[in-house]
Each structure stands twice: as structure tokens, then as C-alpha cells.
ROZA-510895 format. One record per atom (N, C-alpha, C): residue in one letter; z negated, x, y negated. Coordinates in steps of 0.02 Angstrom, whole numbers, plus 50000, padded with zeros to 5 digits. Layout:
<pts>
aZXY ...
</pts>
This chain:
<pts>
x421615315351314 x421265314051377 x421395306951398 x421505305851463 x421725299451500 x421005296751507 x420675292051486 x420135289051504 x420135284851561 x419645282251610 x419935276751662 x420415270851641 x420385267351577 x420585264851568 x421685264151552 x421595270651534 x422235272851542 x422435273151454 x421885272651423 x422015273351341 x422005280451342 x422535282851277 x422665289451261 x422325291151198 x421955284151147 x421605284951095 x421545280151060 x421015279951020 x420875271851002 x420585272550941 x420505271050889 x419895269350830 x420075262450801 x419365262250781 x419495255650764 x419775254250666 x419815261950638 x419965263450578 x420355267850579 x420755269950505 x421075273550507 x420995278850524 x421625284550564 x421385292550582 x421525296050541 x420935296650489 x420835301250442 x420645307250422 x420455310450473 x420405317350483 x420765320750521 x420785329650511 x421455332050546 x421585330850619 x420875331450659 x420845329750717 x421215326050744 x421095317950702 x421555314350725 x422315313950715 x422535316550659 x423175319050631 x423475323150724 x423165328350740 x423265331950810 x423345326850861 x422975322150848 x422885318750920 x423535314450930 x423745310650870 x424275308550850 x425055310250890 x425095317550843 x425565322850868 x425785324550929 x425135325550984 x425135328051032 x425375320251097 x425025314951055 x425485309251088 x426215306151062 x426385309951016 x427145309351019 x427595311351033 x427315321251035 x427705323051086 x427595322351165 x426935321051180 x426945318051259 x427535311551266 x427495307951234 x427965301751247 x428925305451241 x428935309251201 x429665311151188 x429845313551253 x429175320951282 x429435322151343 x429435319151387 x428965313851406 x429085308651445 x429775304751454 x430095302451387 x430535299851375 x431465305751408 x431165311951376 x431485317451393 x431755317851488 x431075315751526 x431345315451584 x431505310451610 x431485305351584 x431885298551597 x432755300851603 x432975306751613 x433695306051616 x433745306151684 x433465307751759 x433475306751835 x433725300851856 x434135301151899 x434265296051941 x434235296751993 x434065286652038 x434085292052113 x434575287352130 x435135286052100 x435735282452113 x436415287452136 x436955286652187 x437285292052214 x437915291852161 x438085298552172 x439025297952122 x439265291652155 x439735288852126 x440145282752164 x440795287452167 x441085285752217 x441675287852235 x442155284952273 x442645284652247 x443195277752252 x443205280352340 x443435273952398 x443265273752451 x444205276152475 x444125283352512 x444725284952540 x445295277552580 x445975275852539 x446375271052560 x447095276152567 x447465274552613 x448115275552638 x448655273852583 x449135275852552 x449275274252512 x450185274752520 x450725271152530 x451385272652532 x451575276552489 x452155279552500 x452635282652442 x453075279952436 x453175272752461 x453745270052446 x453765264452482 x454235260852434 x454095252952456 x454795250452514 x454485248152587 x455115248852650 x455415244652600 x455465237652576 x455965233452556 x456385232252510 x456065237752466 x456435238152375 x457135242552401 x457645240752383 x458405246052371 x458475248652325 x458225247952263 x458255248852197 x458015256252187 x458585259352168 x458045266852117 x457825266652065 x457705265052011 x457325264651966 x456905260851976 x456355260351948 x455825256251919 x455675256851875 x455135250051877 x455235245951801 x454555240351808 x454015242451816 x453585236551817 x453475233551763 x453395226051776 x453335221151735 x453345222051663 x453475218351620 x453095217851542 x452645212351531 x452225213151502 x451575206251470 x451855199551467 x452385199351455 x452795191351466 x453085191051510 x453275193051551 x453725193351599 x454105187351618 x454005181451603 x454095173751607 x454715172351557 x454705178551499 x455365176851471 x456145178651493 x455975182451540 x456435186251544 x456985178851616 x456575174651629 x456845169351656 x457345162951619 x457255164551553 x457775161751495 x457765158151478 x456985154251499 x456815145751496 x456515144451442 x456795140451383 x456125137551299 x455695132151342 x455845129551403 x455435125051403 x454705128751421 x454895133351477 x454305137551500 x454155139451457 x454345143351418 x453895148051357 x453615143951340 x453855137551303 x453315133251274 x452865129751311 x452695126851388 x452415128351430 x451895133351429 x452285138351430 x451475144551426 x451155145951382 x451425145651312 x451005147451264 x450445140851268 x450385134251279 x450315128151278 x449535130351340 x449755132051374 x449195135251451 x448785143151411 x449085146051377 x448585152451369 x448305149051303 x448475143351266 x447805141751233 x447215135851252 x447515132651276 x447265127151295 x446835128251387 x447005130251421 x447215129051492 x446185130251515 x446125126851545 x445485123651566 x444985131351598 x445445131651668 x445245139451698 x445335143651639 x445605147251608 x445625151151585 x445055151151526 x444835145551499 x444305143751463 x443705145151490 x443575143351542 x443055142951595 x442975151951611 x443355155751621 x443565163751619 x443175166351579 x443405165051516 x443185167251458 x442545166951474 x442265159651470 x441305158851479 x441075162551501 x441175164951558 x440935170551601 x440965176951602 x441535177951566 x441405186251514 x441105185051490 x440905180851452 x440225180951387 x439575181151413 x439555177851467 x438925177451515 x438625184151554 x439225187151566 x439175194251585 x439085199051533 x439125197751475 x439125200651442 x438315201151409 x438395195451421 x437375192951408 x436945196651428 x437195197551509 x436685198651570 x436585206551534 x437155210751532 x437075217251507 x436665218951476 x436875214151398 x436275215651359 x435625213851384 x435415209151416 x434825207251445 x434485215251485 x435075219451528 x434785226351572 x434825231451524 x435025230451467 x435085235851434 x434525236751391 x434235228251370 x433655231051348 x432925232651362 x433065233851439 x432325237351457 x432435247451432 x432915249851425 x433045254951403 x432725257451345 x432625253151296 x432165253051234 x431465251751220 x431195252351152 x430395249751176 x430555243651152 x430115239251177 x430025230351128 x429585231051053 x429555228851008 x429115229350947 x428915220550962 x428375220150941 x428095212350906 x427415214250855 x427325207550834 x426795208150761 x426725200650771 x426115203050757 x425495194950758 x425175196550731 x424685190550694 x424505188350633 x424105182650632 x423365183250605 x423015177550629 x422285177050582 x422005173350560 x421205171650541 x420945166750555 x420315168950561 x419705164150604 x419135163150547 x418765158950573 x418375154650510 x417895153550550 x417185156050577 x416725151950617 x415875151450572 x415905146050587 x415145140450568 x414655141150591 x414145143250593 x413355142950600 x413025138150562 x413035130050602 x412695126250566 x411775127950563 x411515130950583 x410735132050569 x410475136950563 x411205140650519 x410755147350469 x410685152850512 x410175156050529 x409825163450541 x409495162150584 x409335153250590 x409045150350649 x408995146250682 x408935144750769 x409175143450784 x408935136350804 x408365132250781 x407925128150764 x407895123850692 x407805118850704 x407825116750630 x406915116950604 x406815116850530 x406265115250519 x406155108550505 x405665105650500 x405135102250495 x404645096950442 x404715092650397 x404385090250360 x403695089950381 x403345087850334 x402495084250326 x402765078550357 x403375073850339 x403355068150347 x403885067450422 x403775073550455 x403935073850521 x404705071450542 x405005074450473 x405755072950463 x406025080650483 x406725079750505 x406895085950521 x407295089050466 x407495093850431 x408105097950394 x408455102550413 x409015101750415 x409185110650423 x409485113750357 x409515121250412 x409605125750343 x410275124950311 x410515129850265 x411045130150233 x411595133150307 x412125131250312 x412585134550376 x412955140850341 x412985145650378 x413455153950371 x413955152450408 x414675154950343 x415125156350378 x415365162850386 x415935164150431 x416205169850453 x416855169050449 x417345173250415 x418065174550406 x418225181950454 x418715180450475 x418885186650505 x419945185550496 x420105190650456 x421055191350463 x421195197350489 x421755197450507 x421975203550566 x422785202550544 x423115206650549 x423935207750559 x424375216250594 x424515215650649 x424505219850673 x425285220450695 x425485227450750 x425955230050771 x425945230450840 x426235227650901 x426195231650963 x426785232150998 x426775238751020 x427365240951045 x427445244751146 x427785241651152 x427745245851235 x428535246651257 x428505252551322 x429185258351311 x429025258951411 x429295257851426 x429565258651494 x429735266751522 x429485268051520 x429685275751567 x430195275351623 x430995278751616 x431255275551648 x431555282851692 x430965283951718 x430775290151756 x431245290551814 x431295285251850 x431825287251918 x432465281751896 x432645282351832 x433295278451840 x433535270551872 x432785266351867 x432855259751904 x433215255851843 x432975255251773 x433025252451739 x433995253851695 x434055258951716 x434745264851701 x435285260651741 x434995261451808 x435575259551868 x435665251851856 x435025248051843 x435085241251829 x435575239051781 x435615241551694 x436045241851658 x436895243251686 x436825248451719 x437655252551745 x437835245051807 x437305242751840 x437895236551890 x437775232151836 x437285230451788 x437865226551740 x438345227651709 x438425232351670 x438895233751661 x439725234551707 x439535236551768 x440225233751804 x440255228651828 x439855224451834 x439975216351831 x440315214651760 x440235218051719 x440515214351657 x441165214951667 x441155220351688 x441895222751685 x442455220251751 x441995217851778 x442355214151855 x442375206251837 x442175203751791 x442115197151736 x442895198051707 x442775202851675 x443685205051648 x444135202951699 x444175206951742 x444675206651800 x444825202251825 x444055197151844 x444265190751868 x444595185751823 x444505187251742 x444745183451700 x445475183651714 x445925190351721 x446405191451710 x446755189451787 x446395188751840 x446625186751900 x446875177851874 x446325175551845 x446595169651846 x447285168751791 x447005172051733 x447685171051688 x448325171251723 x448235176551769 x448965178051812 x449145170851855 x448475167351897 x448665163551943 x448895157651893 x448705156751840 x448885149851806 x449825152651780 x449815157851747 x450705159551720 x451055159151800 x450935162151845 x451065158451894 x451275153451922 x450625152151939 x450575143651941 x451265136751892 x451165140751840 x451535135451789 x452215135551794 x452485143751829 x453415145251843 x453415142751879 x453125142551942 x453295138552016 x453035131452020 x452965129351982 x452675121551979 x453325118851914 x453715121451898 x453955118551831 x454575120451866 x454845126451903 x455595128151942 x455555122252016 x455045120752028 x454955115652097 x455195109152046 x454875106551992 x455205101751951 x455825100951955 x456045107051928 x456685107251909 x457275105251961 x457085108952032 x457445109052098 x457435102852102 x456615100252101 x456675092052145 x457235088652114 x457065087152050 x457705084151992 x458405085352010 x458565091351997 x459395093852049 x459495088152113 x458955091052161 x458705087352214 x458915080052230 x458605075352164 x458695068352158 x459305066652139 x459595068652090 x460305067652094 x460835070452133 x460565075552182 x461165075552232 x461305069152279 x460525067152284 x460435063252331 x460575055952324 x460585054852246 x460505048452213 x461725050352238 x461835053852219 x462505054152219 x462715052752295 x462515055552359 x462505052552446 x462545047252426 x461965044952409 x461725037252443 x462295033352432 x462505033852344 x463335032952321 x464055032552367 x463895038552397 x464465040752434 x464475035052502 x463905037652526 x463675032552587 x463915025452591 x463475021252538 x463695018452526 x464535016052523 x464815018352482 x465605019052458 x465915018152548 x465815023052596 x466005022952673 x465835017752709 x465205014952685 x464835007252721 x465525001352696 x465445001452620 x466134996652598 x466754996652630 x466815004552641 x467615004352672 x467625003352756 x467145003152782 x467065003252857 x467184993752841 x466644992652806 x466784984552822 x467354980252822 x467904981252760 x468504980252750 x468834980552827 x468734988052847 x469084989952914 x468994983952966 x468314983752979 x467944978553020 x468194971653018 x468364966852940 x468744964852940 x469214963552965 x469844969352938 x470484969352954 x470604968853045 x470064970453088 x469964971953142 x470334980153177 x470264984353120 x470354991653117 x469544993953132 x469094992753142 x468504996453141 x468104990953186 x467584992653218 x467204990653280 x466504987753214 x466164984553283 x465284982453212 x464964989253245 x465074992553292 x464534999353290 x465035004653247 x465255005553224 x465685008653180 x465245008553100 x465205001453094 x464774999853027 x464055000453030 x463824999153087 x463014999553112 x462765006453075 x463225011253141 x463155017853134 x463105021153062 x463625017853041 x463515019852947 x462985015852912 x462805011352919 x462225006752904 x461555009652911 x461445015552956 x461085019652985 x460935024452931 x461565029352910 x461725033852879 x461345032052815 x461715026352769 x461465022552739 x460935021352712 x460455018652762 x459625021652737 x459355025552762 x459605029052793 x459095038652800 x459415041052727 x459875040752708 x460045043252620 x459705041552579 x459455033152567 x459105030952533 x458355033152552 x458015036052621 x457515036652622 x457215043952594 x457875046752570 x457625054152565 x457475053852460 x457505048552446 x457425048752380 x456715046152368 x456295040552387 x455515039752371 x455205047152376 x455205053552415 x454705058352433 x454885063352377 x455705062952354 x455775066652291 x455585064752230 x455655057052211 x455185055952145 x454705053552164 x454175055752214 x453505056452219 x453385064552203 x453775069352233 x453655077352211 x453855078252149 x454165075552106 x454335077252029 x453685072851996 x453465066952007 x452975065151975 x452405070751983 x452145072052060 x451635076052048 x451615082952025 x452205085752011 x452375090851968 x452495090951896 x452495085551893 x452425082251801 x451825083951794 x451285078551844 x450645079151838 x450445086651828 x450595090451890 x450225098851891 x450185099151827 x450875101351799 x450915105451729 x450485102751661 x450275094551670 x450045092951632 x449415095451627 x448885095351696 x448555100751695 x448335104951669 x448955109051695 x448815116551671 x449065119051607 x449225112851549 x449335112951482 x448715111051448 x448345108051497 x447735104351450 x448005097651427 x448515095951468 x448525089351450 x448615080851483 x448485075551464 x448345069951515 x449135069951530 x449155066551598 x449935064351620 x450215060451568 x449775053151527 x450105049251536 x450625052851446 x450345058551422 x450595060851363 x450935066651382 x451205070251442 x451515074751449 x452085073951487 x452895076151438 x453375075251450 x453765080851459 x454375083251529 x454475087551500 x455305086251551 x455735086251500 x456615087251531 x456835094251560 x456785091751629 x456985098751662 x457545101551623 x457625107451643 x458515108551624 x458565112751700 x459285112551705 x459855115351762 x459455122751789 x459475120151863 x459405128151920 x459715134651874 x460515133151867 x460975136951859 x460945139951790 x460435137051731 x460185139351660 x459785141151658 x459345143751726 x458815148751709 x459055155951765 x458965159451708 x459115167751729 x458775169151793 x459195174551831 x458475176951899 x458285185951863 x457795186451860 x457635193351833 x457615197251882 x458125205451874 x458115211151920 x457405214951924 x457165215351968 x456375217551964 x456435224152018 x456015228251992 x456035236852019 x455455239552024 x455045237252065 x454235238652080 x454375247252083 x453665249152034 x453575255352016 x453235258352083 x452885264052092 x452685267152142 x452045265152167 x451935263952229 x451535259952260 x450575262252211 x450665269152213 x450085272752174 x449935270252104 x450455265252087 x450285263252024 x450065256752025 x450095254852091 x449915245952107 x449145245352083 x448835248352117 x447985246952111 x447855247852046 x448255249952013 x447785250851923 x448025245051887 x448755242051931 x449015236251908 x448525225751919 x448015229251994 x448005223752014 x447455219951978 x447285213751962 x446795213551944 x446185213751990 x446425208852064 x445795207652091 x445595213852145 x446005218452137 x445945224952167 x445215230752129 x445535229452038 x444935232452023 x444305226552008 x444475222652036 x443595217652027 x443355219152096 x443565220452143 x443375224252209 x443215230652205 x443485234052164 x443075240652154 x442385239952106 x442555236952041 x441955235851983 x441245232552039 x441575228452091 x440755227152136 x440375231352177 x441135236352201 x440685243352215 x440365246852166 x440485247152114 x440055253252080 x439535248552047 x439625244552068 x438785238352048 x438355238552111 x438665237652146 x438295239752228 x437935245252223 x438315250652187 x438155256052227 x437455257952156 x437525257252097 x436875256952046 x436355254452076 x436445247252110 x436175242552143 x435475248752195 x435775251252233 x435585255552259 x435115258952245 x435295263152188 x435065268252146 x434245264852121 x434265256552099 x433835254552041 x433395251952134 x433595249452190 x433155249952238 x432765253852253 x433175260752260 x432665267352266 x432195268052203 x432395268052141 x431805269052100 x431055264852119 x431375257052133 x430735252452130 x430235255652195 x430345260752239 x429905264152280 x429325267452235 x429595271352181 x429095275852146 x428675271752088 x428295276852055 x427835273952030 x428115271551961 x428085265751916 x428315263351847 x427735266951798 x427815271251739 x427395273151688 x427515267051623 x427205267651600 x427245260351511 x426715265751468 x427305265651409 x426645267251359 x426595259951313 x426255260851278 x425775254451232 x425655257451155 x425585253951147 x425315256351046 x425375249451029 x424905249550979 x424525242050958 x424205246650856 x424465242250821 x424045246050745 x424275240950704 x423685239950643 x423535235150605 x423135235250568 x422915228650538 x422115228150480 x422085222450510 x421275223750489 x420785218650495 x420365218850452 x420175213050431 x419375214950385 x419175202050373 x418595206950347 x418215199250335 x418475194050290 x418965198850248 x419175196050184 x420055198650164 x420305192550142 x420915194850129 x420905199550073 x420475199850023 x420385204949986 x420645212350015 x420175212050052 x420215219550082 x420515221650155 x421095216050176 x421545215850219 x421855224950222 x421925224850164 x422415230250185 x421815235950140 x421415238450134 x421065244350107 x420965248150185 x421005255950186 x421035260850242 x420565259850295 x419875256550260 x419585254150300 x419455248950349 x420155247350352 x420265239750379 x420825239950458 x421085250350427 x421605250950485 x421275250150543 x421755249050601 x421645252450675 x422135253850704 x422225256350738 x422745260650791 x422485262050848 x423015261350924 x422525262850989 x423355263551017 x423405269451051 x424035270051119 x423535270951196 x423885269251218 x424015270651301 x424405271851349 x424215272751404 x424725271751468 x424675268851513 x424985266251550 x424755263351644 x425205265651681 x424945264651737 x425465270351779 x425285266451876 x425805263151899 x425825256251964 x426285258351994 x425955258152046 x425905259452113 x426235257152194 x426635254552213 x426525248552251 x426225252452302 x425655250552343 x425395254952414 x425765251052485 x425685243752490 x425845242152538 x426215233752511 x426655233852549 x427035226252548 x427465225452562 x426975224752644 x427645224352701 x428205223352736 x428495232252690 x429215234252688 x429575228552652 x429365226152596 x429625222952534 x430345227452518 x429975232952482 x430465237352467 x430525242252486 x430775243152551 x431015249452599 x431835241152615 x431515236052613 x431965231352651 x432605229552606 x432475231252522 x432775229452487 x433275235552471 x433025241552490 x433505246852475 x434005245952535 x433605244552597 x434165243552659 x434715239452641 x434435232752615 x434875227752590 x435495228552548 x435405232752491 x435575237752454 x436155242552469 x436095245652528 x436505249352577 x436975244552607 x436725240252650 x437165233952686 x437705233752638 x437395230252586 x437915225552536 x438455230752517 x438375236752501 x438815243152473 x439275242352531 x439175243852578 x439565243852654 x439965236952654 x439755233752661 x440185227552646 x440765226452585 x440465229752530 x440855228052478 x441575232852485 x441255238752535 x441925245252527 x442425238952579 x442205237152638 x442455233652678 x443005229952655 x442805226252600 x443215220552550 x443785226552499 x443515230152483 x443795234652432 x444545237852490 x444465238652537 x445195242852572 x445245238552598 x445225230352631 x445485226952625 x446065222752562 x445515222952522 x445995221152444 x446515226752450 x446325230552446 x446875238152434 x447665235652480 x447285234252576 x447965233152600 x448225225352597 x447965223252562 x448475215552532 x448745217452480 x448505219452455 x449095222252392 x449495226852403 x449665231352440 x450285233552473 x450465229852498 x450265223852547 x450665221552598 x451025214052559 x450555212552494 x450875208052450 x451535208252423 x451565214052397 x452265215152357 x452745218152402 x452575220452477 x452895220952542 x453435214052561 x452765210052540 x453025201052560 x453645198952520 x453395199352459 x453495197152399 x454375200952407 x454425207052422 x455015211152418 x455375207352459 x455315207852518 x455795203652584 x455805196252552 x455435193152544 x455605184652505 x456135184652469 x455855190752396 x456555189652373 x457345190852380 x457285197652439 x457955199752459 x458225193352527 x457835192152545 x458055187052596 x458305179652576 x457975175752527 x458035170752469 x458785173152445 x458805178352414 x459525180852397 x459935179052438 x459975181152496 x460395182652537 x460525174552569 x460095169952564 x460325163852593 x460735158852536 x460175160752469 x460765156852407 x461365158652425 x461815166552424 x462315168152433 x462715165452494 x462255163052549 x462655158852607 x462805151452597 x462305151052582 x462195143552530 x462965141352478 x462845146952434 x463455145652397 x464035146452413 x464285149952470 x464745150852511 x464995142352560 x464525141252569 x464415134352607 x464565127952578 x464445128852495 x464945123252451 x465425124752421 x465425133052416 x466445133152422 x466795131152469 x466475133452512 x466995129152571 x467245122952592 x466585118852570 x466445110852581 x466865107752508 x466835109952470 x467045108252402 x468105111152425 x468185115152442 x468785116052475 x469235111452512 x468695108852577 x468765103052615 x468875096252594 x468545094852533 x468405091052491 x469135089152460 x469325094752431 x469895093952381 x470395093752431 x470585096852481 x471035095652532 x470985086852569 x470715085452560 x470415076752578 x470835074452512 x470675075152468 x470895071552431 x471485072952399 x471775077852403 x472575077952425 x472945075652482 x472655075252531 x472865070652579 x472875064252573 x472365064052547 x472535056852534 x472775051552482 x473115055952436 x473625056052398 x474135056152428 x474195059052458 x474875059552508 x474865054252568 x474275049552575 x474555044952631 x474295049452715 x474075054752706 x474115056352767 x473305056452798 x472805055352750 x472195053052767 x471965045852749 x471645043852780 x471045037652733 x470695037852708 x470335032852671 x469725034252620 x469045036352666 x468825035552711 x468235037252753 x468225044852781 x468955048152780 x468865054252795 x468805059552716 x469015055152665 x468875060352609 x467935059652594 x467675052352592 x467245052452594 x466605054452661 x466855055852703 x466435060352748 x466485069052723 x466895069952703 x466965079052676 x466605076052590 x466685073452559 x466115071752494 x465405072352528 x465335067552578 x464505069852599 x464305075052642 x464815079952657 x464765085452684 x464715091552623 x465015089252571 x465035092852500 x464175092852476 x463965084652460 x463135083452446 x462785087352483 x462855087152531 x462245091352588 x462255098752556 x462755099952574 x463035108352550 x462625109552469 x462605105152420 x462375107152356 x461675106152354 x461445102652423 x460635100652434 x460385108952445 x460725109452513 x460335115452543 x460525120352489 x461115120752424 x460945125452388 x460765127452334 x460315119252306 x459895117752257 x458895122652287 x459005119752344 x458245121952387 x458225131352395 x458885134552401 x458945140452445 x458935144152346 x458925141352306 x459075143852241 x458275143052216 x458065137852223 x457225136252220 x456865139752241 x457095142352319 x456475146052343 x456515154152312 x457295154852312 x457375161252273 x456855162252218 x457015157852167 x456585159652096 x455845159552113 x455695156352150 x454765155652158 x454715162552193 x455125166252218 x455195172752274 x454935177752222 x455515176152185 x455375179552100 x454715179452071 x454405175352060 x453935173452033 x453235176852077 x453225175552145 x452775179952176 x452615184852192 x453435188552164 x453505195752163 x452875198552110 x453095195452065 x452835196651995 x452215195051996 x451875190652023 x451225191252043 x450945194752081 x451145198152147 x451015202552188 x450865209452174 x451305209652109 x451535216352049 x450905216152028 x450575212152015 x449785211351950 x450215209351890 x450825206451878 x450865203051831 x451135209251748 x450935208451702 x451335211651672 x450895216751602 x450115219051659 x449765224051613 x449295228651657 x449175234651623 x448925241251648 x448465244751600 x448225239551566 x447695242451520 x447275242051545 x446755248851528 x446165251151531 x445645243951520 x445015243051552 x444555235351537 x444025241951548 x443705237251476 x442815241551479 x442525235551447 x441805234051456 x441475230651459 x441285229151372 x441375222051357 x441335224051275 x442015221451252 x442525224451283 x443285223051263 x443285216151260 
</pts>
């Protein structure tokens, strides 16, 4: 029987007769079936949000495919990079910071997971109280009109008990709460692995930009040379009165626009020293690293698999979904907080006056209950929060087929970069055969007397330019590469569950 109070039974001693043995019983299976219908939810199926999907990629030529492998960075042929990356996946700051936050998510879980269970605690305590004037509450009295009091009574009282309370998780608030943590945990993953990708990334195209600038500086350090070398021979001319002073001006000109194109390149190799130091975990003034040659790192043939396989590839594709199905629990644990919350209770122990007899039968007690709340009015508190609830789901699908069409339209990008990048190195390199042709024809001529030194050295700095634009057109290639491979999701397709 439910008393007003909402107790299901109480003594203050042990239940020692069969009666109570029944009464017992009959509240444990009330609580089981209680517990029994705690499997309801009023949270909806989630269901991945209808996206458009290609059968094929416009820019790839390639028939086979071949998406990525987990390293994919080797296949570029570089020890410096490898050692570079391994250097960043232990050390590397973000990716540290990643980690924290799986763990944190991981927290939160357990934190929703354990309203699912009952709580246990035990307390433990004795009291000691004094009656300084006896039985009464007056003192007596001498002849000699002195006062006494009596002997003082004390009182011991020890207790050590059990109490336990259990959540009725009747409409699935406490259920749904657990399930969006749990895909937050798992969208913790994803984002971890978004960044791992942006830092391996990050570290090829920050270390191949190194490399270029360097190429870069010594083409340029070699002009200025050349330049120079034509300034000397114009002057001689000038001299001899074979050459005019705007003749030399004009090259004087040449001259330092050559020299000016070298401060902005070892300012971009320093701050690309810097990046990588970075993203090694380490200070500039201890991180060293000797480029090596454009032409000694491999370009990898890449064969993007079928567009249907992208989204299981991406990372931040499924952390856009893992927020929908947190949204959408989200939902579910709103609607519950409408209905009413049940709690059961149980509380049992000893007590007695004396530690002696702490624990003799007559010292037990035992008492369960229930409560059972209500909200009546609070104006549209929570009618506002389920709306809210709804909003946010809507929004999140919003983001979710957005993500979906950047990642087609990424490795869309990513495809044309690199076939186009191709296609200009190859003009590029065409452009210092030719110049390098011109070159050597100069300087058989002028072996032969039939040129001067200013026309072999004008086809030399027509040669420099030519190895500029095809130091840069080779640079942008490989980073083309590189964003392919990021666009791809990089080089894994494993399953992430929360826990992993």
C-alpha cells in the first residue's frame, strides 16, 4: 500500500515474520516490473538524411581504384618526411589536445550512463547526549541555601546503515541522454582523426613548400649571378664606347629586381622551418631540417575509389552525422522530461544504544519507497526545450548534406588540381628544354665568334626563369597531391565506436 507519504514499508526492526517476508517480495517484484518497463522510448529511429550521391568521379581518367593506405606519405619517397611524421604523431600539440577530448567525452558518457543504474551509499554515525540535572529539571537546595545538582545521564545512540535509490527510466529520458553521449563520443573520435589528417597534411605541404622555396633560392641566387655577369659586360662595352649608359642603367635595373626576389624567399623558407617545428613539437631555435631535391621526391598515382565509399572515408563527414544522432536522442530525452519521473528508495541498517548490541536483530531497520513528480506548469519551460530540440536536429541535417556536398565537391577539386598541375609541370618542362636548347646554341655561337657574351647570357637568364616557373609548377603539383589525399579522408575506413 502507497501511504501519502509515498513509503511502500517501513519498520523500525527486523521483518521477522512471514508477513513481512511477503511484503518484501511483492516490492521486488513491483520494482523489477517497474524496471521491466523502463525499455520505452519516446526518441524517433534516426535515419541517415536522403543525399545525392555520384557514380563517378567527372575528373578521375583512371580505371582502377585504389584508395589511400594509413601512410600514405610514404609512398612520396621522402626519410625526411617520414621522420617528420612519426616526430608529429607523437609529439604534435593538436593532436594531444584531440586525444583530451576523447577522454572527456568519454567521461561525459559515463557520467549519462550512470543514471541507468541505482546509486548505493552507507553512513555511519554515534551520538553521545548529556543531561546535566538528572530526571530534573531544577537543581536542589541546601539548609545552607547552597545549590547542588544531581548526578548528569547520558545517552549513546550508533547507527550504520544502507541507502539506495533507482530512477525509473520509464519514458527513455535518461536512455536517450546516455545514446547522445555516446555519439558525441564517437564524433570526439572523428574530430580527433580530422585533425590527425589536417596536421599529416599540414606537415607534406609545409615541408614540399620548403623544399620548392630552397630550389627557388638557388635559381635565383644563380640570376642575380647571371645578371650581374651582363651588368660587367655591358660596362666594358660602355667603356669601349660599344654600349650607351642607358644600355647599363637598363641592366642595372634588371640587376636589383633579381636581387629583390631573394629577401621574400628566405623569409618563406624560414617561416616554413618555423611551421614544421611546430608541428613536431619543437622550438625553432632546435629544429633543423636539409631539404632534399623537387626531382627526389616521387609523385604518387592516386585512383579515388567510388564516390559511395567517400562518406565512410571522411572523417568530418561522420562527426556531422554522430551530431545528428545526438540531436536526434537529444529529442527523445526532451520529450521524456514532459512526463512524470518515478524513484524508488530503500534505506536498512542497525541501530541500538550500545555498540554491544549494534548488530543483534533487534537493532535492524529497513524502509522502501517511491515518489512520483510532476511538472504542472512552467511556462512552456519544457514544451520550449523539445521545440529547441527539433530546431537544433534541423539544423544539424542542414550541416550534415552540406558536409556530404563538400566532400564530393572536395576530391572534385582536388582531382582537376592535380590533373591540371600535371599538365602545366609538363609545359613547364617543355619550356626549359627549349630555353636550355637556346642556351647551348648561344654558346656555340659563341665559340664560334658569331655571338657575344650578353647574348649567351640573356638566353642563361631566359634558361633561370624557365627552371623558376618549373620549380613552382612542380610544387604546386605535389601539394595538388597532397590535397587529393586529404579530400580522400586520408588513409582509413575503420569502423569508430565509443570506447575505442
Amino acid at each position: 500500500m502507497i501511504t501519502p507519504a509515498g513509503t511502500l514499508y517501513t519498520s523500525p526492526v527486523a521483518p521477522r515474520t512471514e508477513t513481512a517476508r511477503v511484503s518484501i517480495a511483492k516490492i521486488a517484484a513491483s520494482a523489477a516490473l517497474l524496471a521491466s518497463l523502463a525499455a520505452c522510448s519516446l526518441a524517433d529511429d534516426y535515419l541517415r538524411p536522403a543525399t545525392a550521391i555520384p557514380e563517378g568521379w567527372r575528373n578521375s581518367v583512371a580505371a582502377a581504384s585504389e584508395w589511400p593506405s594509413s601512410e600514405w606519405w610514404h609512398r612520396f619517397g621522402s626519410s625526411r618526411l617520414d621522420r617528420m611524421m612519426t616526430d608529429a604523431e607523437r609529439a604534435n600539440f593538436d593532436l594531444a589536445a584531440a586525444i583530451a577530448r576523447v577522454r572527456q567525452a568519454d567521461a561525459q558518457l559515463r557520467i549519462a550512463g550512470a543514471t541507468l543504474l541505482p546509486s548505493l551509499g552507507a553512513s555511519g554515525g554515534g551520538t553521545r547526549t548529556v543531561s546535566p540535572w538528572g530526571d530534573s529539571t531544577k537543581p536542589s537546595w541546601t539548609s545552607a541555601g547552597m545549590a547542588t545538582a544531581k548526578s548528569a545521564n547520558y545517552a549513546n545512540s550508533f547507527n550504520l546503515g544502507l541507502a539506495a535509490s533507482y530512477e525509473i527510466d520509464f519514458w527513455g529520458k535518461n536512455r536517450s541522454a546516455r545514446d547522445a553521449a555516446a555519439a558525441v563520443a564517437i564524433q570526439s573520435r572523428y574530430d580527433s582523426r580530422t585533425v590527425q589528417l589536417g596536421v599529416q597534411t599540414g606537415l607534406s605541404t609545409t615541408y614540399f613548400d620548403l623544399v620548392g622555396q630552397s630550389e627557388r633560392l638557388t635559381v635565383a641566387r644563380e640570376s642575380v649571378a647571371n645578371a650581374e655577369s651582363v651588368l660587367a659586360a655591358i660596362r666594358d662595352r660602355v667603356e669601349a664606347g660599344t654600349a650607351t649608359a642607358l644600355d647599363q642603367a637598363q641592366q642595372e635595373s634588371v640587376v636589383a629586381a633579381q636581387r629583390a626576389t631573394i629577401p621574400p624567399l628566405e623569409q618563406q623558407i624560414r617561416q616554413d622551418s618555423n611551421a614544421l617545428a611546430v608541428l613536431t613539437a619543437k622550438s625553432p631555435e632546435d629544429f633543423t631540417v636539409e631539404p632534399e631535391k623537387l626531382a627526389d621526391i616521387a609523385l604518387p598515382v592516386i585512383r579515388p575509389g567510388l564516390p559511395s565509399s567517400l562518406l565512410a572515408r571522411r572523417p568530418d563527414v561522420n562527426s556531422a552525422e554522430q551530431q545528428l544522432i545526438a540531436a536526434n536522442a537529444n529529442i527523445g530525452a526532451a520529450r521524456a522530461a514532459l512526463y512524470p519521473d518515478l524513484s524508488l528508495t530503500t534505506n536498512g541498517g542497525v541501530e541500538s544504544i550500545a555498540l554491544a548490541t549494534l548488530f543483534q536483530p533487534s537493532g535492524l531497520f529497513a524502509s522502501v519507497g517511491a515518489s512520483l513528480t510532476q511538472v504542472i506548469f512552467d511556462n512552456g519551460r519544457l514544451e520550449g526545450q523539445v521545440e529547441f530540440a527539433h530546431a537544433r536536429y534541423d539544423e544539424l541535417v542542414e550541416d550534415y548534406k552540406k558536409a556530404v556536398l563538400s566532400a564530393f565537391s572536395d576530391v572534385e577539386n582536388a582531382l582537376v588540381a592535380v590533373q591540371k598541375t600535371g599538365e602545366l609541370e609538363a609545359a613547364q618542362r617543355l619550356n626549359v628544354a627549349t630555353s636550355r636548347a637556346a642556351f647551348d646554341i648561344a654558346e656555340a655561337r659563341l665559340a664560334a665568334g658569331i655571338v657575344d657574351i650578353t647574348t649567351v647570357l640573356n638566353t642563361q637568364r631566359t634558361l633561370f626563369s624557365a627552371e623558376d616557373q618549373l620549380v613552382q609548377a612542380r610544387l604546386l603539383h605535389l601539394q595538388a597531391v597532397v590535397g587529393l589525399y586529404r579530400a580522400m579522408g586520408g588513409g582509413w575506413d575503420q569502423p569508430v565506436a565509443a570506447g575505442s
